[in-house]
N, C-alpha and C positions, 0 to 999 in steps of 0.2 A: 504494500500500500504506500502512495506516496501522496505526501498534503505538505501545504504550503503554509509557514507560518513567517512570522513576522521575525526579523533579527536586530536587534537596537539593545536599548538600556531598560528594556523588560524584557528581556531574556531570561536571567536568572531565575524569573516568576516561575519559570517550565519547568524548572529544575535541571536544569539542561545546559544553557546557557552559562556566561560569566560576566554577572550585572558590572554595568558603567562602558560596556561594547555601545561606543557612541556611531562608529563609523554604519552610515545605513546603507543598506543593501534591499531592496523591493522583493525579497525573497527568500526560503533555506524549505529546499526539498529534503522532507528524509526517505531516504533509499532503501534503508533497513532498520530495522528496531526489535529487536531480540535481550532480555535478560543475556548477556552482560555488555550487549553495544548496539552503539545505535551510529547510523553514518548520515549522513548530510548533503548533499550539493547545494551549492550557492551561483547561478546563474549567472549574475552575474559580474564576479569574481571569477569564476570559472573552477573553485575551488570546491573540491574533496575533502568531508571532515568527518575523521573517526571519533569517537567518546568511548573509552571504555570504563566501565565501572566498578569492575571485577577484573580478576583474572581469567581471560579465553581459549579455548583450546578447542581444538577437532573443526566440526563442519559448521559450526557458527561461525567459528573464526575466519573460515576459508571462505560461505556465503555471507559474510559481511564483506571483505574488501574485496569480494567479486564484483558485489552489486555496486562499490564504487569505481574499480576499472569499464565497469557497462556504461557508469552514466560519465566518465572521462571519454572515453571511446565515442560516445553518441553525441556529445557536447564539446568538443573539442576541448576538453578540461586540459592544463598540464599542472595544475597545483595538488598537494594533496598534504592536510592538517593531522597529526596522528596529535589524539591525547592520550597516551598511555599513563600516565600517574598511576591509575591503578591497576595497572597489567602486572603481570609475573612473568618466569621464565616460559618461554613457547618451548612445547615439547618438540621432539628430535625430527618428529613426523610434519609436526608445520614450517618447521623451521626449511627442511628440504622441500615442502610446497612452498613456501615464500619465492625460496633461490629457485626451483626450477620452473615452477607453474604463473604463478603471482606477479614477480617479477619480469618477468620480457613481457607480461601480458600486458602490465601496466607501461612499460615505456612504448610499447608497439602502441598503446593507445595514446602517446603522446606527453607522459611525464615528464616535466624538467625542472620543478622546485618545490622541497620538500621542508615544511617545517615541522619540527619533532618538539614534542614535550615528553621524555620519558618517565621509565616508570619508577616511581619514587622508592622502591625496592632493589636492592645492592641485584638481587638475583636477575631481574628483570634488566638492569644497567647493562649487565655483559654481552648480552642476543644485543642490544641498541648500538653499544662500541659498533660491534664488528658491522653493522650493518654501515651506519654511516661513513665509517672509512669506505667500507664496499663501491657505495653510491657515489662516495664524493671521486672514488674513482672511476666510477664511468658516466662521468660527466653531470650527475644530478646536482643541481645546488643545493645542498644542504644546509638550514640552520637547526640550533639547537635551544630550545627556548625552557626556563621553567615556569614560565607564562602564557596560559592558551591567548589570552587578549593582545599580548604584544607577538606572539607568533602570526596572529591572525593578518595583524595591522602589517608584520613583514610581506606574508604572503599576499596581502594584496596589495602591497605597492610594487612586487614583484610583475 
């Protein structure tokens, strides 16, 4: 199901949001919404935004950032917002769907600047290392933010 809600300085109301996001946007589609994430597009930003609330694993985790490679690929997205604060380590098995599957899907749909807020857990830190060096070596720009509102405010002056 996708519905359209308003993104501003009532955001936070949703519980979703992070109140005092003054920057307006006419839009935030959510793409997915599943106990423990829920993903976003932002029209027109052209920007891709994960939440997660928990820690994810298995086929939630894989049909969440699918359904945001579909709507980057449909929409000519190249941004994409990951909140992990509250994520953990990804098991062995996503971690090899990220690198083989996930990955070239998401660039072949046109990725090229990535803002990360990671996961506020030592364990969860170490899968994020590796990634970012990964990307920043083949060409993604990467920042690293421990603020979803000023990640935000990067990616869209991006």
């Amino acid at each position: 199901m996708v519905r359209a809600t308003q993104w501003g300085a009532n955001a936070g109301s949703e519980g979703v949001g992070q109140p005092g996001w003054t920057t307006a946007s006419p839009s935030r589609l959510t793409l997915f919404e599943r106990e423990p994430i829920t993903v976003w597009y932002y029209p027109a930003s052209r920007i891709v935004h994960h939440q997660i609330f928990r820690p994810v694993l298995g086929e939630v985790f894989r049909e969440a950032l699918t359904s945001g490679v579909r709507a980057m690929r449909e929409n000519r997205g190249t941004k994409w917002l990951s909140d992990d604060r509250l994520n953990g380590a990804l098991l062995p098995e996503d971690l090899k769907w990220v690198d083989e599957v996930w990955s070239p899907q998401t660039v072949e749909a046109g990725w090229k600047t990535w803002a990360l807020v990671p996961p506020m857990a030592m364990v969860g830190q170490l899968n994020v290392r590796r990634h970012v060096q990964l990307w920043k070596g083949r060409g993604i720009a990467v920042q690293v933010f421990d603020d979803v509102a000023k990640a935000m405010r990067w990616l869209a002056a991006q």
